[in-house]
N, C-alpha and C positions, 0 to 999 in steps of 0.2 A: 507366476500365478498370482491373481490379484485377490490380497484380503480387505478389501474395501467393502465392508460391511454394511455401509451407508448406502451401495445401490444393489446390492446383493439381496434376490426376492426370498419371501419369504418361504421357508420350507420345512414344515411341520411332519414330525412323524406321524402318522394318522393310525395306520392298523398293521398290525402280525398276522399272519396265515397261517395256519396248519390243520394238519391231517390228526381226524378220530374217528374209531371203528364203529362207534357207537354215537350218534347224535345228542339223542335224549338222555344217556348216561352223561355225557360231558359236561351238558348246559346244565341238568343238577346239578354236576360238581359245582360247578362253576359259578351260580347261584344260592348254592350253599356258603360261598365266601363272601355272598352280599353284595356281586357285581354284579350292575346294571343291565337288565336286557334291553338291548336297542334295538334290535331285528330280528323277526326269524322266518325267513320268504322261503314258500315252497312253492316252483313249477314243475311238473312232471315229476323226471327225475332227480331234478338239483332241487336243494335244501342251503341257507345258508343262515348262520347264527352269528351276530354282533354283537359281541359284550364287551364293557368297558370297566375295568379295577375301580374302586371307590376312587372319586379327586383326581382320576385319571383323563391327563389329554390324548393319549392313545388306546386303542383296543382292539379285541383280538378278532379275527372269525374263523369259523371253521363250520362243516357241514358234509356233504352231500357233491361229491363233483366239482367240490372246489380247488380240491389241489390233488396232484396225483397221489394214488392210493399205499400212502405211506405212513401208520398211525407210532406215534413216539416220536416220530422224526427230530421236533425242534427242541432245541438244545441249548442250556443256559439264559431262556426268556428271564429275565432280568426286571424287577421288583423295588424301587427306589423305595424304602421307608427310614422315616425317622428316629422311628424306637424300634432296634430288632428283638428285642426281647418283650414288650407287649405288642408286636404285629405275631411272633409265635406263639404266644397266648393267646391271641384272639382266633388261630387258624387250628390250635389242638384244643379250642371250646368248639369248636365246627367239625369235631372228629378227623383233622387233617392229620396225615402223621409227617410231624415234620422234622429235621434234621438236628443235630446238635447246632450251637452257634459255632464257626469257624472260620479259617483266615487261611491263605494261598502264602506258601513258604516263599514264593518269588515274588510276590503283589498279586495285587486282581486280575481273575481270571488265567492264571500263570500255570499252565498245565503243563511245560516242557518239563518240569523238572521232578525226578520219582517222588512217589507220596507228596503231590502239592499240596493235599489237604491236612490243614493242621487243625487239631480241637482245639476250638477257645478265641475268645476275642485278639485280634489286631494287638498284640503286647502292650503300641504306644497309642493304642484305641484313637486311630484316625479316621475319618469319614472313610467312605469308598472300600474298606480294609477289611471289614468284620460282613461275614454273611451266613447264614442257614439256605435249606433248602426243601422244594417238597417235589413233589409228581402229581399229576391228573390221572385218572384210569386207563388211559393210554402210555402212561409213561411218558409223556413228552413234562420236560425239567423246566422248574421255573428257583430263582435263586431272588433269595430274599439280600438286598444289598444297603447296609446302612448309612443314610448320606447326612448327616447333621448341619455341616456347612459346606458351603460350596465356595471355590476360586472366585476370585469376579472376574478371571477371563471364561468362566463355562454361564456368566448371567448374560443371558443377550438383553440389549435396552429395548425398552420397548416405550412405544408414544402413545398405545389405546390405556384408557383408563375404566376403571367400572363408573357403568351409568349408575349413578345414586343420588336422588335427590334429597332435601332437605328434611324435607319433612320421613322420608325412608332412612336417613341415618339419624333423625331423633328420635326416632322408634326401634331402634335398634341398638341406641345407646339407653336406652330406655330398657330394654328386654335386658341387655349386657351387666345394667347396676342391678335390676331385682334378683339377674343370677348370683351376682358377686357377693350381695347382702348376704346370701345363706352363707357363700362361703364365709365370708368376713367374720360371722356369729360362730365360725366353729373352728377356725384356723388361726396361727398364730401373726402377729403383725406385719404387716406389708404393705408396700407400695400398690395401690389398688392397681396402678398403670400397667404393672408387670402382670397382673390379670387379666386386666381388659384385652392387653392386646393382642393371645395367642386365643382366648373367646371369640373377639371380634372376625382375627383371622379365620376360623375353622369354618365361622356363621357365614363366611365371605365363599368360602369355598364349596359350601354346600351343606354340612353338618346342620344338626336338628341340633336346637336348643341345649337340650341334656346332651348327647354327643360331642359340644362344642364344650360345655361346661367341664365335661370330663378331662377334656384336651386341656383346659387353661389348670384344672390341678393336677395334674400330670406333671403340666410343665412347673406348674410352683415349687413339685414336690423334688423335680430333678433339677431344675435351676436354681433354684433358692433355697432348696431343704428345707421349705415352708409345710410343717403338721401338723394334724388335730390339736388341738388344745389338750 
């Protein structure tokens, strides 16, 4: 089998399927965690709903006739974040009720083995290892999975770059220093770069100003142990 990646097409997860008894129950849920509605086409009898996770390159649908009439069905839909413990804070401020954190006695996802589920972070707290979980009103399982860093055999390379021009990244370096100012007047010394650059990223990925700003002291607070004054 050939892993020649170099002529290998491209092949993107796009969307998950599944079954809900209730339509307009679901998509509440489901915009109550602040994912995006893409779609919601109604003919006759069929109905279908397109939502996609915050930052997400995939997402899910479900509806009306779309999949055989089976609600709960899907099983361990799987949640890449980078802080599991403020993505389950931000999901029981949304009245989610969601799981303790915990870790699979055999690794991830290791269900062969009695009582896989152990309370509490990965012992030697490695990416992949530590996860919580929650449910939709159908019961179908979605599992919160902590990924910090990644292999560089799971980064695919890539040749497209963000179109941005000059004058749109000095207005955005611009935006990025009058945020850091406040921080700077209230936080204790630091490399302004180690700010900039989880700001700059979030602002890249779609985050609002103040959402992006949150993100870059987060990260000060957990990477640098940079606080208030």
């Amino acid at each position: 089998m050939s892993s020649d990646r170099v002529n290998s097409p491209n092949m993107k997860l796009e969307v998950v399927v599944f079954s809900v008894s209730d339509v307009d129950r679901a998509k509440a849920f489901y915009e109550n965690l602040g994912w995006r509605l893409d779609i919601d086409v109604v003919d006759g009898d069929f109905r279908g709903v397109q939502m996609t996770p915050y930052n997400s390159e995939a997402s899910i649908i479900f509806g009306k006739k779309v999949t055989p009439n089976n609600p709960g069905s899907a099983h361990s839909l799987v949640l890449a974040v980078e802080d599991l413990d403020s993505a389950r804070e931000d999901l029981i401020a949304r009245s989610v009720n969601v799981s303790e954190v915990f870790h699979y006695a055999g690794g991830p996802f290791n269900n062969a083995v009695e009582n896989s589920s152990i309370p509490g972070r990965d012992p030697q707290g490695r990416s992949y290892f530590s996860f919580a979980s929650f449910e939709d009103p159908d019961g179908n399982l979605w599992l919160l999975q902590e990924i910090q860093t990644r292999p560089g055999s799971c980064v695919w390379n890539s040749t497209r770059a963000r179109d941005m021009n000059i004058a749109t990244l000095a207005n955005l370096l611009g935006e990025t220093a009058e945020y850091h100012d406040r921080y700077e007047k209230t936080h204790a010394e630091h490399h302004w770069w180690d700010w900039y650059a989880p700001y700059l990223s979030a602002r890249q990925n779609g985050s609002s100003p103040e959402e992006s700003a949150a993100a870059a002291d987060r990260y000060m607070e957990k990477v640098f142990h940079v606080l208030s004054r």
